[in-house]
N, C-alpha and C positions, 0 to 999 in steps of 0.2 A: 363412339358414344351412341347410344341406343337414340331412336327419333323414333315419334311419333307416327310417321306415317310404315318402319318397319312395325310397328304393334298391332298400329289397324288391320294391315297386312295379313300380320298372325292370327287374327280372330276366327273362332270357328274353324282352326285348323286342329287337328289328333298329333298327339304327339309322335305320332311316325311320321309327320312334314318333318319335324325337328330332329328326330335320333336316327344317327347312322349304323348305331352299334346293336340295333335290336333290342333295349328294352322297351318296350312299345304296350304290354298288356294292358288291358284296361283294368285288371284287378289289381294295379300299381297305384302309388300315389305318383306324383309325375309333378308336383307345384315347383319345386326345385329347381327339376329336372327342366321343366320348361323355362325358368325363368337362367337359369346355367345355361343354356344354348341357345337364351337369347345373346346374354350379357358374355359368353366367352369364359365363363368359370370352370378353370381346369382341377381342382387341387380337392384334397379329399379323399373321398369315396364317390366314383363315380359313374356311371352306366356303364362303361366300358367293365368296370370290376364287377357288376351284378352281372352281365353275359357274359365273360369271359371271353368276348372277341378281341380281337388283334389290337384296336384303339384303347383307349384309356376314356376316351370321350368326355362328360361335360356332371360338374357336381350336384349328387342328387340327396344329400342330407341339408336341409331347412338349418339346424343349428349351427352344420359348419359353412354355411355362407353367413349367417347373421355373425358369427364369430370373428369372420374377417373384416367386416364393416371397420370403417375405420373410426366412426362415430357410431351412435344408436343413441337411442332414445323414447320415450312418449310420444305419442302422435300428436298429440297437443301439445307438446312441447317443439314440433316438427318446426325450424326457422322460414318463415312465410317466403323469403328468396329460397328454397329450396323445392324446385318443381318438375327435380326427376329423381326420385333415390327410389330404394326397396321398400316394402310395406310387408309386415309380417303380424300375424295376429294368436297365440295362444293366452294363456290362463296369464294373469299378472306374476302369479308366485313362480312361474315355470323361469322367470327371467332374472338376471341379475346386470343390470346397466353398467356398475361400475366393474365390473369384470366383462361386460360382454358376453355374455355366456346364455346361454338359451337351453333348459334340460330337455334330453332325450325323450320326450314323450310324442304320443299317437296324434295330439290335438294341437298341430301346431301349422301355420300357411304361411304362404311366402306369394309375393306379386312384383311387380314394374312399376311403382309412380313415373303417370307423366300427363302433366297439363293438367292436372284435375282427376286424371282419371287412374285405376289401381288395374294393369291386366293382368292375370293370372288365370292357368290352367284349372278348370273344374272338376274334379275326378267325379263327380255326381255324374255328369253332364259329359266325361271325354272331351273337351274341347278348350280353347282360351275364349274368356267371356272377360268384359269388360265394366269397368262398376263405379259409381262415384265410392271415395273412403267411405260413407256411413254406409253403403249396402255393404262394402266390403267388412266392415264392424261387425255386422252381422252373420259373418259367414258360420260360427257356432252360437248354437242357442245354452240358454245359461248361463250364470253368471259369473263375476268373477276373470273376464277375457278382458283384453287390452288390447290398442293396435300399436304397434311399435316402429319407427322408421330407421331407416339403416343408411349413412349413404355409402355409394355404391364401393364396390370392391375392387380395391388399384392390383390387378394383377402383372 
């Protein structure tokens, strides 16, 4: 189980601390991808299959981790004993809860709840940064976004 002092750990680190398979560009999205090699997420589409190295490595599509949650939800609807799951944030219409299903679109993040705080890799910024939920609500401008919580994924 993920702890809080491995996250802090990861702060401020590029996604080359975490990938051994080489997808590391900065003109990547990486939210996934970081939060998959934190948490141990194999299945998917995975870095290993974007470089074609010898591993298989760690899942880097946003909807197929949210897919495997075995709960999801509304962030405001998050159960207040619940104080490590995933945090994910696109358009409201992009989601469907009672199917689980999160569509294939460009505008969608993925993070670590824990303790209070949402870590997730910042492709602005190349780095894991750290945020209470409302910064993290923010992370697109415009309207119409939702943050939605996941809990974690029993592989």
């Amino acid at each position: 189980m993920i702890t809080k002092e491995t996250l802090e750990d990861s702060l401020d680190t590029h996604i080359s601390d975490h990938c051994e398979q080489g997808m590391t560009a900065d003109n990547l999205n990486h939210c996934a991808h970081y939060v998959s090699h934190e948490l141990g997420y194999e299945f998917g589409y995975q870095c290993g299959n974007q470089t074609d190295s010898a591993g298989e490595g760690s899942t880097i599509r946003v909807q197929e981790v949210f897919a495997r949650c075995p709960e999801v939800g509304l962030w405001a609807d998050k159960p207040a004993a619940l104080k490590k799951c995933l945090a994910f944030i696109t358009k409201k219409t992009n989601v469907d809860l009672k199917r689980r299903v999160m569509s294939n679109v460009p505008r969608k993040h993925i993070g670590i709840f824990c303790d209070g705080h949402i870590y997730h890799y910042s492709n602005s910024r190349d780095k894991v940064v750290k945020q209470t939920p409302d910064q993290f609500s923010r992370h697109y401008s415009g309207t119409g976004y939702a943050v939605f919580y996941g809990k974690f994924v029993t592989t």
